[in-house]
Residue, then its C-alpha position, 0 to 999 in steps of 0.5 A: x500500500x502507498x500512503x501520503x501524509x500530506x501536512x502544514x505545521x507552524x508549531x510542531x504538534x501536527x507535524x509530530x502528528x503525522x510522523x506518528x501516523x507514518x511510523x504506524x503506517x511503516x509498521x504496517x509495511x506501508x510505503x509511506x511519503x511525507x509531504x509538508x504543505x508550503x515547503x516542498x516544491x514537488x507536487x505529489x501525484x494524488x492519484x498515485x496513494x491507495x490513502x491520503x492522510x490531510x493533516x492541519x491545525x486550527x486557525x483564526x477562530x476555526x479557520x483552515x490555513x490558507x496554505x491547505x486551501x492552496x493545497x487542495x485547490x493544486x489537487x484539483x479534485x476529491x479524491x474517495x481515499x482522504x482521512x483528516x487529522x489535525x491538532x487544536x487548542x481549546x483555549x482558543x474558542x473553546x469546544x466549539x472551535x477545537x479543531x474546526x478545520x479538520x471538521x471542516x475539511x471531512x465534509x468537504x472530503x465526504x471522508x469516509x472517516x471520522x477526523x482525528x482531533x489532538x490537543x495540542x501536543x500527541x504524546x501519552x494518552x493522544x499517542x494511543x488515539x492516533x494509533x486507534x484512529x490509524x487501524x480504524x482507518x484502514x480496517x474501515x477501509x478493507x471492510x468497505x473493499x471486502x463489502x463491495x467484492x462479496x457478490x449476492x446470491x440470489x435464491x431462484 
């Protein structure tokens, strides 16, 4: 499997994030490229990944980074295989805004997965979050290819 982690980090913590995600992902034996939003100068070929992992914080009041938007205006189109992760603070806006912009990029997406949201930084308890979410991820994903390739049989 081929996997990208696609990511904008200004303070650190979604990066860590998303080397969190790869080291998981290279565990599963996952050939996995990293991509930070802004900073590389090679666009990745998006239809090339069998997962797309998007990650971003929060900003301005619930806003997405304008670098991510630019991010997904480059790709041109939704691809089906997008999960969004991100990292927030609830001391800026409370519950309602913490992480706004994964919210808002999984409905953009229509991911057919819940986003991850990390307070602040993901060590501890968060790091086992991330792994959870990771496995849901793709045990979703291979119920969803088992589901689509088992064939009804229809009593005649």
């Amino acid at each position: 499997m081929r996997s990208l982690i696609a990511y904008l980090s200004y303070s650190g913590n979604t990066e860590e994030i998303a080397f969190i995600i790869k080291r998981i992902l290279e565990r599963k034996k996952h050939d996995v490229e990293m991509y930070e939003i802004g900073y590389n100068y090679h666009f990745p070929n998006i239809s090339s990944y069998d997962y797309i992992f998007l990650g971003t914080f929060t900003w301005d009041l619930g806003s997405t980074p304008d670098e991510v938007k630019d991010f997904i205006l480059e790709i041109g189109y939704k691809p089906p295989n997008v999960a969004v992760f991100g990292s927030g603070d609830t001391q800026f806006g409370g519950d309602e805004l913490f992480c706004r912009a994964v919210d808002k990029l999984v409905t953009f997406y229509e991911s057919k997965w819940e986003g991850l949201k990390i307070e602040q930084c993901p060590r501890g308890e968060q790091e086992k979050k991330i792994e959870k979410w990771v496995e849901r991820v793709l045990t979703d994903d291979e119920d969803i290819t088992k589901s689509k390739n088992v064939r009804a049989e229809i009593p005649y």
